[in-house]
N, C-alpha and C positions, 0 to 999 in steps of 0.2 A: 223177112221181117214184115209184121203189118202193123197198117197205120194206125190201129190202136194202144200200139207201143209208143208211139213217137212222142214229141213234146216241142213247145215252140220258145226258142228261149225269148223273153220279153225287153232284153238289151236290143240283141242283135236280129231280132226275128230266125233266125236260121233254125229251121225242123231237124231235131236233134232225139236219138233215144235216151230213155231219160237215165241211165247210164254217164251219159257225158254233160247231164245237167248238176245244178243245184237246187231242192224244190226248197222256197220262203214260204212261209206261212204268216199270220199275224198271231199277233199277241196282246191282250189286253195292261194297260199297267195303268199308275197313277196319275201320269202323264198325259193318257192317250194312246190309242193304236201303235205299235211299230211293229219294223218289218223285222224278221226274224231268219236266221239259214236252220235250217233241217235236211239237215245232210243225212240222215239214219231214216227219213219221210216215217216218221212217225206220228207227228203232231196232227193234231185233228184240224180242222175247219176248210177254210180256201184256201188253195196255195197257185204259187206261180212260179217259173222255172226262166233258172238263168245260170249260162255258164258261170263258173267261177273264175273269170278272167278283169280284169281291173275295168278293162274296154266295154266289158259286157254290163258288168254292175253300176257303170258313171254312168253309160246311154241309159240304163232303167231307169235310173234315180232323173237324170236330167229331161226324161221324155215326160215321165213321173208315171210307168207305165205300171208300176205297182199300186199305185192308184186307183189306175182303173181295172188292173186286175182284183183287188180285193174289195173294191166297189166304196171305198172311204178314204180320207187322209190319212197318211201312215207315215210318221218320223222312219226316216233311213239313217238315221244319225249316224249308227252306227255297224249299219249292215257291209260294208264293205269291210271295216276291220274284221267280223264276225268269218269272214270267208277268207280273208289272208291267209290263214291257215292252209285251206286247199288251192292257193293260189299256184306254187308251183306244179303242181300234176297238172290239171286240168287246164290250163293256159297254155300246154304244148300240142295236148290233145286237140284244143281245139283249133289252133294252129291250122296243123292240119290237115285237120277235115275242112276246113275252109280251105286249102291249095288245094283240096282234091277235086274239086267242084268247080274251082275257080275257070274259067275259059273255055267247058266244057260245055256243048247244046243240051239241052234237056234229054235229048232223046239217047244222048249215050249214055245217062245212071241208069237206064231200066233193063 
């Protein structure tokens, strides 16, 4: 695997392929900027990656790291209902791949 694959989720920080992410993009509306899931990584412009795990998408919201990923204020109003949907799969997933990691030296993933 190389590291041009990889992707960093903006809840949790943890280097993930983007496989086991979510990528957000923004979206223009009448309201103002908001955060958006693109789960098919279709949508054009900046995006930023976040597991789809309930833990992953409060730390973004509450860090407000979507923020400064898309480099403006962005309503999350309603990005977490928006990923409910893939909450069961990938909440296990990431599970874990976090106990895989968990207690181990750096020198023994390589």
């Amino acid at each position: 695997m190389s590291t041009a694959s990889l992707r960093t989720c903006v809840g949790c920080r943890i280097v993930a392929p983007p496989d086991q992410l979510v990528r957000v993009t923004m979206e223009e509306t009448p309201h103002g900027p908001r955060a958006v899931a693109d789960p098919h990584r279709r949508l054009g412009g900046r995006g930023a990656w976040v597991h789809a795990t309930r833990q992953c998408v409060e730390q973004a919201i509450r860090r407000r790291a979507l923020n400064r990923s898309f480099r403006a204020a962005v309503s999350t109003d309603d990005l977490a209902e928006q990923l409910r949907v893939l909450l069961p799969a990938q909440e296990d997933e990431h599970k874990e791949s976090e106990s895989e990691d968990h207690g181990k030296p750096m020198s023994a993933g390589r």
